[in-house]
PQR file with spaces between the fields and no chain letter, atoms N, CA, C, O and H, PARSE charges and radii, in Angstrom:
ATOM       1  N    UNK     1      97.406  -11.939 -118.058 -0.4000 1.5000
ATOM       2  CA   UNK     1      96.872  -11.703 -119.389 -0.0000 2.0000
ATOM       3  C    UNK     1      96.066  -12.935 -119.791  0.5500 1.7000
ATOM       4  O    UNK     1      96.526  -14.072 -119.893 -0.5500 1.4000
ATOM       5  N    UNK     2      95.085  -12.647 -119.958 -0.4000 1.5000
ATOM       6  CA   UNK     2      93.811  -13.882 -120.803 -0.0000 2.0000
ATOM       7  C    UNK     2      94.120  -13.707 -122.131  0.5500 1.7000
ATOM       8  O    UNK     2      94.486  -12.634 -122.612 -0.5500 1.4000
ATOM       9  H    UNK     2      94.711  -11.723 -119.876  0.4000 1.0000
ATOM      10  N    UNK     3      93.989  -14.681 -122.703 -0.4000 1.5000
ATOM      11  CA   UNK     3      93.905  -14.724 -124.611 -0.0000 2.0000
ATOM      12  C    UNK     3      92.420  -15.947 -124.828  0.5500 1.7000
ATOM      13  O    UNK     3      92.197  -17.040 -124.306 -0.5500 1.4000
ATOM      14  H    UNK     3      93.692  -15.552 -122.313  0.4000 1.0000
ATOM      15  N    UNK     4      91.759  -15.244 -125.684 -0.4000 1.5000
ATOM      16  CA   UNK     4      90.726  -16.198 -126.487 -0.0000 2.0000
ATOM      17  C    UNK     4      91.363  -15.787 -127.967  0.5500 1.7000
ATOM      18  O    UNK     4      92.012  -14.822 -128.370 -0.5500 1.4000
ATOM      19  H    UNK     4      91.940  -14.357 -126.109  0.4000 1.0000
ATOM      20  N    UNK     5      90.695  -17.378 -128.760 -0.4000 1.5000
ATOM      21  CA   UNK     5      91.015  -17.416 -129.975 -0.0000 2.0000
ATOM      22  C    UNK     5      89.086  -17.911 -130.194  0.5500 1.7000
ATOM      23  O    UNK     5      88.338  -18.685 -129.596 -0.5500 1.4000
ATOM      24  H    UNK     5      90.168  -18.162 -128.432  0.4000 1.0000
ATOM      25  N    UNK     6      88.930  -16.951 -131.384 -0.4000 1.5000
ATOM      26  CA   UNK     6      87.373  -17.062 -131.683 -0.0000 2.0000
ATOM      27  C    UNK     6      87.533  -17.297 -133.085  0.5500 1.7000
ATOM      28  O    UNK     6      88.015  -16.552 -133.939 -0.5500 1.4000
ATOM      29  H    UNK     6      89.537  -16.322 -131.869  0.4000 1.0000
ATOM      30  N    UNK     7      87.117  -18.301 -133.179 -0.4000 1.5000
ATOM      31  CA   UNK     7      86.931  -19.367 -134.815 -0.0000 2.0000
ATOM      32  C    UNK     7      85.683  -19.170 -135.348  0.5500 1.7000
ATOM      33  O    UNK     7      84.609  -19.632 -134.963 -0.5500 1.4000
ATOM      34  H    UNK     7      86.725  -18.907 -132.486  0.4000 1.0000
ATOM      35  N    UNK     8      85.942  -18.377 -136.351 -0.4000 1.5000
ATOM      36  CA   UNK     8      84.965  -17.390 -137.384 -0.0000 2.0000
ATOM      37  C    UNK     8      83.773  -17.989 -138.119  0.5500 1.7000
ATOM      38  O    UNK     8      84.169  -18.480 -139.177 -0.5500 1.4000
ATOM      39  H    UNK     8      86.815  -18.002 -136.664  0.4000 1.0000
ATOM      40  N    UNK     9      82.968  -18.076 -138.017 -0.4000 1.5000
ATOM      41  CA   UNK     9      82.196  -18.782 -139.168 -0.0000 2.0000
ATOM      42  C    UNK     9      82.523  -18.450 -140.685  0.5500 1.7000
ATOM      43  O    UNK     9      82.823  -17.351 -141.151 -0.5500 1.4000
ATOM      44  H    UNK     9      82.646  -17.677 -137.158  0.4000 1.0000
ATOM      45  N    UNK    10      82.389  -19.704 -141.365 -0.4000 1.5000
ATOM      46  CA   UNK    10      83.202  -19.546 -142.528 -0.0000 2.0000
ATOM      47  C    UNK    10      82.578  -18.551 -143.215  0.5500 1.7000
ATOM      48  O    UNK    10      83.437  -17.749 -143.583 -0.5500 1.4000
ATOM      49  H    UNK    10      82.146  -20.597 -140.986  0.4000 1.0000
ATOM      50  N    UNK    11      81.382  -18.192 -143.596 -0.4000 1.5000
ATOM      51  CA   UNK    11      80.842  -17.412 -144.861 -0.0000 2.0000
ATOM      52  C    UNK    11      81.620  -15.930 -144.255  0.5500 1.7000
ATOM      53  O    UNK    11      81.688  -15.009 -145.068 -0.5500 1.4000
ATOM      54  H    UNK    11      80.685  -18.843 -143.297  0.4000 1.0000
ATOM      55  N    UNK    12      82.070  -15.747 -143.165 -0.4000 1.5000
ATOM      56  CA   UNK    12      82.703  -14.339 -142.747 -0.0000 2.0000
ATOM      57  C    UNK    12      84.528  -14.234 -142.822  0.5500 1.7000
ATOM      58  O    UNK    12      85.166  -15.287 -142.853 -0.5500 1.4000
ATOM      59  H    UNK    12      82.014  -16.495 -142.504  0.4000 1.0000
ATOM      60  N    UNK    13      85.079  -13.204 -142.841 -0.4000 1.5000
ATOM      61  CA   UNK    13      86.511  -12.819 -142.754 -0.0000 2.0000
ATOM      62  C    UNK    13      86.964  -12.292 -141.119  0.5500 1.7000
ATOM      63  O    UNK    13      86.559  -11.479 -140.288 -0.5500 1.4000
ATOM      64  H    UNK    13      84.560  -12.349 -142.816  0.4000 1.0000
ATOM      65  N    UNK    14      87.999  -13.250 -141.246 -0.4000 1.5000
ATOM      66  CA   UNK    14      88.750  -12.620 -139.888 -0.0000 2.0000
ATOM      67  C    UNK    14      88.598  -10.915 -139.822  0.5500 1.7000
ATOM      68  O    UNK    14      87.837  -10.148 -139.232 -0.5500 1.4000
ATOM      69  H    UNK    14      88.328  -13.910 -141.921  0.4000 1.0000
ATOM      70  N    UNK    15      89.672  -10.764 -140.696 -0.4000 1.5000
ATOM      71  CA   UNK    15      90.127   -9.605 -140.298 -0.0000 2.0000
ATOM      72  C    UNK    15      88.960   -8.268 -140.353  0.5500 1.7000
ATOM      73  O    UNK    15      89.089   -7.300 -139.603 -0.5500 1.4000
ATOM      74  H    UNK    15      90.291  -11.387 -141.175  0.4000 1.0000
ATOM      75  N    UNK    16      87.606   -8.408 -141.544 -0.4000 1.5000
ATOM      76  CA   UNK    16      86.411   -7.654 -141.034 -0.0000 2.0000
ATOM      77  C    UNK    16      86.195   -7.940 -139.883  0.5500 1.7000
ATOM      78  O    UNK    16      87.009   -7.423 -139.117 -0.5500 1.4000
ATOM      79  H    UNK    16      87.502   -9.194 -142.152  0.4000 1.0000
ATOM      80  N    UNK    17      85.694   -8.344 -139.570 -0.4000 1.5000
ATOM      81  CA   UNK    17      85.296   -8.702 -137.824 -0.0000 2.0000
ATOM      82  C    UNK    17      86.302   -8.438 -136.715  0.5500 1.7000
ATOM      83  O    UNK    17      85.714   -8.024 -135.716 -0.5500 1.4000
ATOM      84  H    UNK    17      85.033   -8.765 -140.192  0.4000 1.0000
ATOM      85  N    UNK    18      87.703   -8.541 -136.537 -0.4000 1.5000
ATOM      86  CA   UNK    18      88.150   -7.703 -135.842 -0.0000 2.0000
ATOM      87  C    UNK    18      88.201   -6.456 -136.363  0.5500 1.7000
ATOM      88  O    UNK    18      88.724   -5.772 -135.483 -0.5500 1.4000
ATOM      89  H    UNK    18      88.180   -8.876 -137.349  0.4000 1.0000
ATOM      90  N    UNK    19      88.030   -5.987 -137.003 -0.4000 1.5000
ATOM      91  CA   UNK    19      87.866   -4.578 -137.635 -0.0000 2.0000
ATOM      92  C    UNK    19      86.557   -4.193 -136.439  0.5500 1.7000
ATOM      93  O    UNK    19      86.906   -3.547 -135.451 -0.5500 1.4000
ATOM      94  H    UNK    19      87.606   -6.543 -137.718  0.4000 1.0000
ATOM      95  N    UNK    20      85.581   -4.465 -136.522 -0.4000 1.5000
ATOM      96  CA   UNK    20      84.389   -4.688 -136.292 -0.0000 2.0000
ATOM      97  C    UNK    20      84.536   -3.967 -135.090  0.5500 1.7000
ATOM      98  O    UNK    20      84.232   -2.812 -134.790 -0.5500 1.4000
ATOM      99  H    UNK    20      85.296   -4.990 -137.324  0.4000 1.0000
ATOM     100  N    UNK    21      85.294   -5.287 -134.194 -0.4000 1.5000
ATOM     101  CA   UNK    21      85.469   -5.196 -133.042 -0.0000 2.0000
ATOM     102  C    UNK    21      86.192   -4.658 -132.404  0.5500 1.7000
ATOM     103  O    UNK    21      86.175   -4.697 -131.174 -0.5500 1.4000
ATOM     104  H    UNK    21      85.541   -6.225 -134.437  0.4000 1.0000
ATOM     105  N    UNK    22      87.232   -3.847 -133.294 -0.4000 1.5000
ATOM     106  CA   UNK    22      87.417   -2.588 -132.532 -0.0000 2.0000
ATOM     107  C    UNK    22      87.307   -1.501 -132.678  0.5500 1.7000
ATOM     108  O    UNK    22      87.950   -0.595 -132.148 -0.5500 1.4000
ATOM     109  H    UNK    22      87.246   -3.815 -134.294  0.4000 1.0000
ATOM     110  N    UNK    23      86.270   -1.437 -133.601 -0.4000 1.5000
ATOM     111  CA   UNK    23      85.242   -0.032 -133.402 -0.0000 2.0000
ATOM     112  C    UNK    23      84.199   -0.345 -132.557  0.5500 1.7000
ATOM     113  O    UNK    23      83.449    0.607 -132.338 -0.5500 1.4000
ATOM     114  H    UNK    23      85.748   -2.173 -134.031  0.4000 1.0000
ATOM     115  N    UNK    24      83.944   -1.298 -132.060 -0.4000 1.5000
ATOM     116  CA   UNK    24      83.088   -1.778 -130.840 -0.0000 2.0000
ATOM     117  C    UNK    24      83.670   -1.214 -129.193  0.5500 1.7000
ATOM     118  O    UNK    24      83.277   -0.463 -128.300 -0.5500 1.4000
ATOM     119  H    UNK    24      84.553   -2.070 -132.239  0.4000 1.0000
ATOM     120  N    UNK    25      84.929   -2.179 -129.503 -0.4000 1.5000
ATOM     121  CA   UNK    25      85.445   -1.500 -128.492 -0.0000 2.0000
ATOM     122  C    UNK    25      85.789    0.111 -128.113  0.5500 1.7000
ATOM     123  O    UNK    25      85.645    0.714 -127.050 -0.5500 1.4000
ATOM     124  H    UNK    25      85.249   -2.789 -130.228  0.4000 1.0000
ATOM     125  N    UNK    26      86.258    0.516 -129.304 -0.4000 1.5000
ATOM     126  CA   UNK    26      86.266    2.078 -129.418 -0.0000 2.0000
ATOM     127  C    UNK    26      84.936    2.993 -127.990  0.5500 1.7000
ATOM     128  O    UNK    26      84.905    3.578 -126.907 -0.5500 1.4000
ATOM     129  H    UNK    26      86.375    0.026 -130.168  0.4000 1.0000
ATOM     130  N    UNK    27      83.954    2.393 -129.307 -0.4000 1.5000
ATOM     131  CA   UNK    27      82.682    2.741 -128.975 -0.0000 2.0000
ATOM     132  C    UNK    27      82.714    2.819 -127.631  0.5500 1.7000
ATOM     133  O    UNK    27      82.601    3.978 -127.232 -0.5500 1.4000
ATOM     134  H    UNK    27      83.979    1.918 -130.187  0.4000 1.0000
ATOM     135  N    UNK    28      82.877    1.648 -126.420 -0.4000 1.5000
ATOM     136  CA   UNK    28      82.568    1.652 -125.424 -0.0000 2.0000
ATOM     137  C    UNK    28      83.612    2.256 -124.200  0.5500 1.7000
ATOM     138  O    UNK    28      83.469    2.407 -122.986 -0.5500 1.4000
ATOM     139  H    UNK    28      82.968    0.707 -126.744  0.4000 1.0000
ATOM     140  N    UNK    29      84.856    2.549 -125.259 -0.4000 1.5000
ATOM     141  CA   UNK    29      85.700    3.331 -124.739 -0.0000 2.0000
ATOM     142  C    UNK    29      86.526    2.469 -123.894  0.5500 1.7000
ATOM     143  O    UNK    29      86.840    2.874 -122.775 -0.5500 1.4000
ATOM     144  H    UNK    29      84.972    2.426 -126.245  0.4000 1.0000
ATOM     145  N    UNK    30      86.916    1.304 -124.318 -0.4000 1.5000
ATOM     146  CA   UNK    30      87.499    0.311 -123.559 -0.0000 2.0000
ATOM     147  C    UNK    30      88.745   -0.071 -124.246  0.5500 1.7000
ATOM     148  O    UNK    30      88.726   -0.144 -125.475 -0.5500 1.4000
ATOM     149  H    UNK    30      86.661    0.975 -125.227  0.4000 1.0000
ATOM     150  N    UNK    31      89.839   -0.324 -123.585 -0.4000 1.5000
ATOM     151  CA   UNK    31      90.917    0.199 -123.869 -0.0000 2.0000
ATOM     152  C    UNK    31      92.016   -1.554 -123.519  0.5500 1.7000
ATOM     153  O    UNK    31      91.622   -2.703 -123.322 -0.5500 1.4000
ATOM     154  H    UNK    31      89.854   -0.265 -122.587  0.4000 1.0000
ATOM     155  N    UNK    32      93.024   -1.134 -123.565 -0.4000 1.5000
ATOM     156  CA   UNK    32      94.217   -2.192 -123.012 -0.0000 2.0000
ATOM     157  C    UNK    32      93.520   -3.894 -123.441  0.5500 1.7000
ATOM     158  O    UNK    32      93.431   -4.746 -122.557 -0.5500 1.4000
ATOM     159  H    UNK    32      93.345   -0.200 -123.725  0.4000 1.0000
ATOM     160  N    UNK    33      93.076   -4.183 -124.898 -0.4000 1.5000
ATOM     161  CA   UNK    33      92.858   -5.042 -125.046 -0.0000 2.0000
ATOM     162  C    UNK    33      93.161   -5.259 -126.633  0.5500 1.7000
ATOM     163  O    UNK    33      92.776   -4.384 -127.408 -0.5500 1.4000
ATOM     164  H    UNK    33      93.149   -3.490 -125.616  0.4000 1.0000
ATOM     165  N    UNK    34      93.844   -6.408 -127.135 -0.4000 1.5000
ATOM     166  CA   UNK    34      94.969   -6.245 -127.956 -0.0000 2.0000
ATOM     167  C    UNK    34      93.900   -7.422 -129.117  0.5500 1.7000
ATOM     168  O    UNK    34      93.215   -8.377 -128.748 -0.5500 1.4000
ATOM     169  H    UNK    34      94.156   -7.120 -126.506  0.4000 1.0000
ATOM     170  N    UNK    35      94.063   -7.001 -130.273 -0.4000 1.5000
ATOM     171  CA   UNK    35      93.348   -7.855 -130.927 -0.0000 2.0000
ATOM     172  C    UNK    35      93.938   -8.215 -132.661  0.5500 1.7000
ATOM     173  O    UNK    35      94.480   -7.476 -133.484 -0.5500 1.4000
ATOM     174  H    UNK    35      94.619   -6.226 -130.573  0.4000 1.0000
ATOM     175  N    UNK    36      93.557   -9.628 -132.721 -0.4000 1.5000
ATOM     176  CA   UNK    36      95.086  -10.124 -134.024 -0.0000 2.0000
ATOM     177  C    UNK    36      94.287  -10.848 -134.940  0.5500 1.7000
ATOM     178  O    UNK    36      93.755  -11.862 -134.490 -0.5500 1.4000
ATOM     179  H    UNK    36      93.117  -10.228 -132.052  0.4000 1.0000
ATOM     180  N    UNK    37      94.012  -10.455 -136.540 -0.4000 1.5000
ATOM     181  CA   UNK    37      93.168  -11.620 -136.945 -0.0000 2.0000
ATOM     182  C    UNK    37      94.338  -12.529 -137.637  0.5500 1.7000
ATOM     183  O    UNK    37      95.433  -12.286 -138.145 -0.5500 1.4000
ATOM     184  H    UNK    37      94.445   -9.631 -136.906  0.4000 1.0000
ATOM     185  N    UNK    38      93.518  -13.750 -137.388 -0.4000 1.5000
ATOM     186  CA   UNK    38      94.797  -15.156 -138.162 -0.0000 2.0000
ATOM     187  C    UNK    38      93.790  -15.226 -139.560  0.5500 1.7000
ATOM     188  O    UNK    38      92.723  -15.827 -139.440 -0.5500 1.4000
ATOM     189  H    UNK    38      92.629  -13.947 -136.976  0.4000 1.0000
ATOM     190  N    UNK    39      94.075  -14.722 -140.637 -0.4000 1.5000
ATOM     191  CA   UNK    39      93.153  -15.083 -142.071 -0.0000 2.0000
ATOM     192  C    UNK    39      93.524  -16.490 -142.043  0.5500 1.7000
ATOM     193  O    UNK    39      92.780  -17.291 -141.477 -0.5500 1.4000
ATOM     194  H    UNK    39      94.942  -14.233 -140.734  0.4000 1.0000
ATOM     195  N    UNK    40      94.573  -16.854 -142.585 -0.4000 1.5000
ATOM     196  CA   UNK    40      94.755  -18.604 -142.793 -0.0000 2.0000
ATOM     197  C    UNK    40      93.939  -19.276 -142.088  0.5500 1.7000
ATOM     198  O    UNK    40      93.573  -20.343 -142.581 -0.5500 1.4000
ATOM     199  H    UNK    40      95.176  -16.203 -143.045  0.4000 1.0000
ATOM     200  N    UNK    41      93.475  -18.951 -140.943 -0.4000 1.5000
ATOM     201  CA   UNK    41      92.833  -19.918 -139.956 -0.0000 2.0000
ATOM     202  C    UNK    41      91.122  -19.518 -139.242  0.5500 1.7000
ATOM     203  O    UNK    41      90.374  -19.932 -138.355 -0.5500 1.4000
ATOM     204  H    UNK    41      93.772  -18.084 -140.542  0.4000 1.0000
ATOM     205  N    UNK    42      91.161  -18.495 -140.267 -0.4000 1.5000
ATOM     206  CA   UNK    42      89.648  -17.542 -140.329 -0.0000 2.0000
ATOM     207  C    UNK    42      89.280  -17.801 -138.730  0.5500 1.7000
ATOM     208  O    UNK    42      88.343  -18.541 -138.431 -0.5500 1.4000
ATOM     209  H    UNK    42      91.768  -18.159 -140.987  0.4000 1.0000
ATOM     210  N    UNK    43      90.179  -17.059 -137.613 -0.4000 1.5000
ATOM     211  CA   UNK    43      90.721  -16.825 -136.512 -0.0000 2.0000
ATOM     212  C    UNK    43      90.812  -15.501 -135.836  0.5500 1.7000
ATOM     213  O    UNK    43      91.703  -14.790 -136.300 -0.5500 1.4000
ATOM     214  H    UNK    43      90.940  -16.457 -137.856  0.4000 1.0000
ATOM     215  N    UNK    44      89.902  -14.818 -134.549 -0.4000 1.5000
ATOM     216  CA   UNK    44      90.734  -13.678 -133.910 -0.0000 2.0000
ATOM     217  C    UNK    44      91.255  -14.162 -132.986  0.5500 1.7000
ATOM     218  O    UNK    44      90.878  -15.246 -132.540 -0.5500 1.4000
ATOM     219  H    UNK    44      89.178  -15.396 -134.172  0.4000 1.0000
ATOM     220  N    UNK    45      92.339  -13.415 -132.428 -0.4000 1.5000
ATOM     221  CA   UNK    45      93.126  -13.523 -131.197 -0.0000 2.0000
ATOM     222  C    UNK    45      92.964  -12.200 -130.437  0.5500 1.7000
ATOM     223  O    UNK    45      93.393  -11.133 -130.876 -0.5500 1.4000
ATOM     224  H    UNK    45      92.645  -12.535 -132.791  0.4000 1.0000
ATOM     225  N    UNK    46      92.246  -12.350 -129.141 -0.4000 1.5000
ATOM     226  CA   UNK    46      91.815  -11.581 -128.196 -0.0000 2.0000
ATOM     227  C    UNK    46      92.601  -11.238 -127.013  0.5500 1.7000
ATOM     228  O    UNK    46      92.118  -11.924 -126.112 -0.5500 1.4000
ATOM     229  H    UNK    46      91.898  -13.217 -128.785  0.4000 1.0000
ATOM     230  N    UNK    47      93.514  -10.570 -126.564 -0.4000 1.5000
ATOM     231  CA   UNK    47      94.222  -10.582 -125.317 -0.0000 2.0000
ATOM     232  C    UNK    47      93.824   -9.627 -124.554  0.5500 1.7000
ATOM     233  O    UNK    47      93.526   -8.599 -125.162 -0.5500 1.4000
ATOM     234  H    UNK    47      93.907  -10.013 -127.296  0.4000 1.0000
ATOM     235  N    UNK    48      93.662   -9.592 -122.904 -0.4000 1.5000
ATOM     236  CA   UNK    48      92.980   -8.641 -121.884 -0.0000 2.0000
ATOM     237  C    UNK    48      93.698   -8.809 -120.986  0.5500 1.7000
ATOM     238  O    UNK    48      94.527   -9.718 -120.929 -0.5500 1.4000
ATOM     239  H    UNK    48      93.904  -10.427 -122.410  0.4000 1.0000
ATOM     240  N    UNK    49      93.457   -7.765 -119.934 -0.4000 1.5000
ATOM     241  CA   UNK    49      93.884   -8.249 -118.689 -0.0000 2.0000
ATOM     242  C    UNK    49      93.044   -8.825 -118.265  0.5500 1.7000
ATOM     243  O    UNK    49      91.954   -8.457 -118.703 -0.5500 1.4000
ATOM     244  H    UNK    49      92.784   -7.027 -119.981  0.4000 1.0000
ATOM     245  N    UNK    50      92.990  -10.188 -117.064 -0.4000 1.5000
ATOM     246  CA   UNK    50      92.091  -10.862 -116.831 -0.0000 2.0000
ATOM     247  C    UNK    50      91.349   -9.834 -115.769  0.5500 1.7000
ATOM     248  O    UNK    50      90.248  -10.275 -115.440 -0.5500 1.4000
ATOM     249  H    UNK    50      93.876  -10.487 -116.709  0.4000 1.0000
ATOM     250  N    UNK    51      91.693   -8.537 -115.137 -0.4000 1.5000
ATOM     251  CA   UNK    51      90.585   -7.963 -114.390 -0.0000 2.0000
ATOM     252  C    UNK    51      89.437   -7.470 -115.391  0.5500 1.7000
ATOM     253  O    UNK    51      88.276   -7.599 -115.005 -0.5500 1.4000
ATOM     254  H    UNK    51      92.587   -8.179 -115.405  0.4000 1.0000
ATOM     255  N    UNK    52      89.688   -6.910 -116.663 -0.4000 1.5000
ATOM     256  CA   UNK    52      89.233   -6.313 -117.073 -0.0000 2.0000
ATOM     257  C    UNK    52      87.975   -7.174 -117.586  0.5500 1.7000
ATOM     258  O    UNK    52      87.988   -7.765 -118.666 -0.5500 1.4000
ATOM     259  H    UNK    52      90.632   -6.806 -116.976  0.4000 1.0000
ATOM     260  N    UNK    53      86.913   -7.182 -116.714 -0.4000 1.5000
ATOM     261  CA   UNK    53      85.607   -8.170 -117.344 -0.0000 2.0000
ATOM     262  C    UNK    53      84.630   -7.309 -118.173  0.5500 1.7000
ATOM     263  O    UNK    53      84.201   -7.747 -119.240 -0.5500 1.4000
ATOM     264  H    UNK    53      86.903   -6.702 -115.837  0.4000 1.0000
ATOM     265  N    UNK    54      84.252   -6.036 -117.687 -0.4000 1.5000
ATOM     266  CA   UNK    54      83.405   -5.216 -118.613 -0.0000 2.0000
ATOM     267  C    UNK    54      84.316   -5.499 -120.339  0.5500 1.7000
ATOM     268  O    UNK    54      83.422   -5.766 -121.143 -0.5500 1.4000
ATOM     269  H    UNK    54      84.601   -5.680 -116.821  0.4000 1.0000
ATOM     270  N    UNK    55      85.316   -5.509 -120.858 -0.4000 1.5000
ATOM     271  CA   UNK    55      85.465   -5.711 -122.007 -0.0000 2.0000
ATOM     272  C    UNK    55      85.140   -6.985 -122.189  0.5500 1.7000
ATOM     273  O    UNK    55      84.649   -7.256 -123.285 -0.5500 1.4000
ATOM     274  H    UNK    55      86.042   -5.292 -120.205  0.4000 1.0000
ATOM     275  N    UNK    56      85.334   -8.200 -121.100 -0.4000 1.5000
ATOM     276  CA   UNK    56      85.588   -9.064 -121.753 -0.0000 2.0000
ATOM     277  C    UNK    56      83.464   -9.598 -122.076  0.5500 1.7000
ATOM     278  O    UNK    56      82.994  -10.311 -122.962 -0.5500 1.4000
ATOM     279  H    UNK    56      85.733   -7.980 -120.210  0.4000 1.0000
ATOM     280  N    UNK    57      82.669   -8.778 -120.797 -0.4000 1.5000
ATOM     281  CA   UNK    57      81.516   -8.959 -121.459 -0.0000 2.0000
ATOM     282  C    UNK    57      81.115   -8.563 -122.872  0.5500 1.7000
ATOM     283  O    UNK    57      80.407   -9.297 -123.561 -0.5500 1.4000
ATOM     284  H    UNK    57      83.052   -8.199 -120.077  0.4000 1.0000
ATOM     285  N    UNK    58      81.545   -7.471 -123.261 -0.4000 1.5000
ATOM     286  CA   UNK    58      81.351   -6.599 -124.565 -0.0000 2.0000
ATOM     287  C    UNK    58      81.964   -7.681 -125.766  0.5500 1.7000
ATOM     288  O    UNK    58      81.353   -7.994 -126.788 -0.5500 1.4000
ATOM     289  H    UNK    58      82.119   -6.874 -122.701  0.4000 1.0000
ATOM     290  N    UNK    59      82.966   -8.037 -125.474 -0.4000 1.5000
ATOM     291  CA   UNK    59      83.868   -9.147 -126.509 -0.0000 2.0000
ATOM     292  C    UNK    59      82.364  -10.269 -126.496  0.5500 1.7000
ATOM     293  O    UNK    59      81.466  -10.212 -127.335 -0.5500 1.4000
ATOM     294  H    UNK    59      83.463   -7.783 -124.644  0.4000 1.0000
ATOM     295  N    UNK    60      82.401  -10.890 -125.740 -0.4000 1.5000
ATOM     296  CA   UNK    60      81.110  -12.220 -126.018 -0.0000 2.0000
ATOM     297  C    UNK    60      80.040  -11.670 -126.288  0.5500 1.7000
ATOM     298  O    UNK    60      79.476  -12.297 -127.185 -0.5500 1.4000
ATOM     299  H    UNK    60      83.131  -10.936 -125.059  0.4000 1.0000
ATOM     300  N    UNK    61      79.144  -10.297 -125.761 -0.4000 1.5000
ATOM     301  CA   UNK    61      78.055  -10.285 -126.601 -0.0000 2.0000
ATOM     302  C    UNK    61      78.340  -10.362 -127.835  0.5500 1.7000
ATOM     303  O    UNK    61      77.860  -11.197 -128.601 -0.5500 1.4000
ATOM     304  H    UNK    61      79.602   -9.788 -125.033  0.4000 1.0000
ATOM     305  N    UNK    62      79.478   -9.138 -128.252 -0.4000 1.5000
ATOM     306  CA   UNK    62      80.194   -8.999 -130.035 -0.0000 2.0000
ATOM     307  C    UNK    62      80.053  -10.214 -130.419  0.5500 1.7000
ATOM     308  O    UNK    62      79.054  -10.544 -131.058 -0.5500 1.4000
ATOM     309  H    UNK    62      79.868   -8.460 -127.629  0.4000 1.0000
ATOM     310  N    UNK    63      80.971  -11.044 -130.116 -0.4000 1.5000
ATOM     311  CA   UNK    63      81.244  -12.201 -130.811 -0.0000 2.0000
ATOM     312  C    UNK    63      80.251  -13.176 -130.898  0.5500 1.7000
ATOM     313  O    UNK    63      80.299  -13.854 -131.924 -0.5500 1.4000
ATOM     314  H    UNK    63      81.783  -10.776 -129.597  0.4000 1.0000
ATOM     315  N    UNK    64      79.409  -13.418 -130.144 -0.4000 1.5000
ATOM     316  CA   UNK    64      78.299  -13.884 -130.433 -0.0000 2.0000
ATOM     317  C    UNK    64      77.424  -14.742 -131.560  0.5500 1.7000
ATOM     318  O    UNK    64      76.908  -15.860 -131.561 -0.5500 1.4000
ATOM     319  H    UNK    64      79.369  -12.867 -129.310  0.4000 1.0000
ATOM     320  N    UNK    65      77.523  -13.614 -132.551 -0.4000 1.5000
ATOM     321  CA   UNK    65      76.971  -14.112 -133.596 -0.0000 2.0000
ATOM     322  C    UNK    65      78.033  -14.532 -134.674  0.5500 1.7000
ATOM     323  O    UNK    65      77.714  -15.198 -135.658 -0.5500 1.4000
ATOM     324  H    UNK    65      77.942  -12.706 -132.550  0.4000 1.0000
ATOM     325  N    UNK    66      79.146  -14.160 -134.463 -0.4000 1.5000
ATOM     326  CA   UNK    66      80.388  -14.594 -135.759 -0.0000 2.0000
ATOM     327  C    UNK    66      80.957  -15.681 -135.116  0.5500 1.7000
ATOM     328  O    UNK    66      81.463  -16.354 -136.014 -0.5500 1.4000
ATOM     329  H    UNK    66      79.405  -13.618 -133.663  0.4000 1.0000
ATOM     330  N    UNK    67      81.125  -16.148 -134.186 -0.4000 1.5000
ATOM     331  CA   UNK    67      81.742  -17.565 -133.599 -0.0000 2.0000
ATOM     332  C    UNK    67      80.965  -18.885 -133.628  0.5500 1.7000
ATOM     333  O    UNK    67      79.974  -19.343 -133.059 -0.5500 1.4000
ATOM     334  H    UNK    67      80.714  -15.602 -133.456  0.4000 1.0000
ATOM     335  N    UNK    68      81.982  -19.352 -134.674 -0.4000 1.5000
ATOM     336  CA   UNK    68      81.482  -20.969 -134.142 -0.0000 2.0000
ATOM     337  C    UNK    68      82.743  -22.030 -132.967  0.5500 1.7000
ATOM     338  O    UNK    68      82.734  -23.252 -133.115 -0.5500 1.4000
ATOM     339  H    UNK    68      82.788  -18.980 -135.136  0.4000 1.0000
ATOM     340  N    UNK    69      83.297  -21.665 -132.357 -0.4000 1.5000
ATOM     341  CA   UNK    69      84.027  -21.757 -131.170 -0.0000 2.0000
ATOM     342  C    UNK    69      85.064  -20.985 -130.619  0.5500 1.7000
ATOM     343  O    UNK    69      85.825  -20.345 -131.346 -0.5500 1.4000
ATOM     344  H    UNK    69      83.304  -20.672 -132.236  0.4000 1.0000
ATOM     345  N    UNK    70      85.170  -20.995 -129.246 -0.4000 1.5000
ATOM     346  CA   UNK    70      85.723  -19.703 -128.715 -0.0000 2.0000
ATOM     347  C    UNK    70      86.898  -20.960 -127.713  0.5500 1.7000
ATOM     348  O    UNK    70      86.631  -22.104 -127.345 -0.5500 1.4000
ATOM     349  H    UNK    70      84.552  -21.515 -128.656  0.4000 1.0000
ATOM     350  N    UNK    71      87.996  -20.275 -127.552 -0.4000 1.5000
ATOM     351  CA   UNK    71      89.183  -21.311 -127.061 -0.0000 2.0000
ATOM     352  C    UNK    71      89.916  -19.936 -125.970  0.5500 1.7000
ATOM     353  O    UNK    71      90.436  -18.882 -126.336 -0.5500 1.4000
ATOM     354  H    UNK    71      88.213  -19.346 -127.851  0.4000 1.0000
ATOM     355  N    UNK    72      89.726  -20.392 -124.762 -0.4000 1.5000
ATOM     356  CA   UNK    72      90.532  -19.574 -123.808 -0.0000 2.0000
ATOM     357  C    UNK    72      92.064  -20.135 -123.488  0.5500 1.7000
ATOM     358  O    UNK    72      92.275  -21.230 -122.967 -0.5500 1.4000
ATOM     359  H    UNK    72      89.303  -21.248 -124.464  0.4000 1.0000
ATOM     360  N    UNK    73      92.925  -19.349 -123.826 -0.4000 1.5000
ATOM     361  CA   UNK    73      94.157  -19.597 -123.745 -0.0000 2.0000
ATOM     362  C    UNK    73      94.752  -19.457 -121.951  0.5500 1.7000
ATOM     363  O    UNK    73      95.933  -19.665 -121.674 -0.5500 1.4000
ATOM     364  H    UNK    73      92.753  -18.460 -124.249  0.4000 1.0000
């Protein structure tokens, strides 16, 4: 199991943005990937299996523009 923690840019909310992102994921029909927002710490928590790279590409384009640092656990 991989975990990233993606540190939000402030003018945005955790928990919209994982919202976001898993109607993203929805969308692409990608599945077995577990997602947690930390508000206190305007924070998502991302968990995958580490085979699973097609999500984990879809996760970094997503995140992209709402991250100002990304931390692989």
């Amino acid at each position: 199991m991989r975990s990233h923690r993606y540190i939000i840019k402030e003018s945005l909310k955790a928990d919209e943005v994982a919202k976001d992102l898993e109607l993203q994921l929805d969308i692409n029909r990608m599945s077995d990937v577990r997602i947690l927002s930390v508000n206190a710490q305007n924070e998502i928590l991302v968990q995958m299996q580490e085979e699973n790279e097609e999500a984990g590409d879809v996760i970094d384009v997503f995140m992209k523009e709402y991250k100002t640092a990304e931390i692989i656990e």
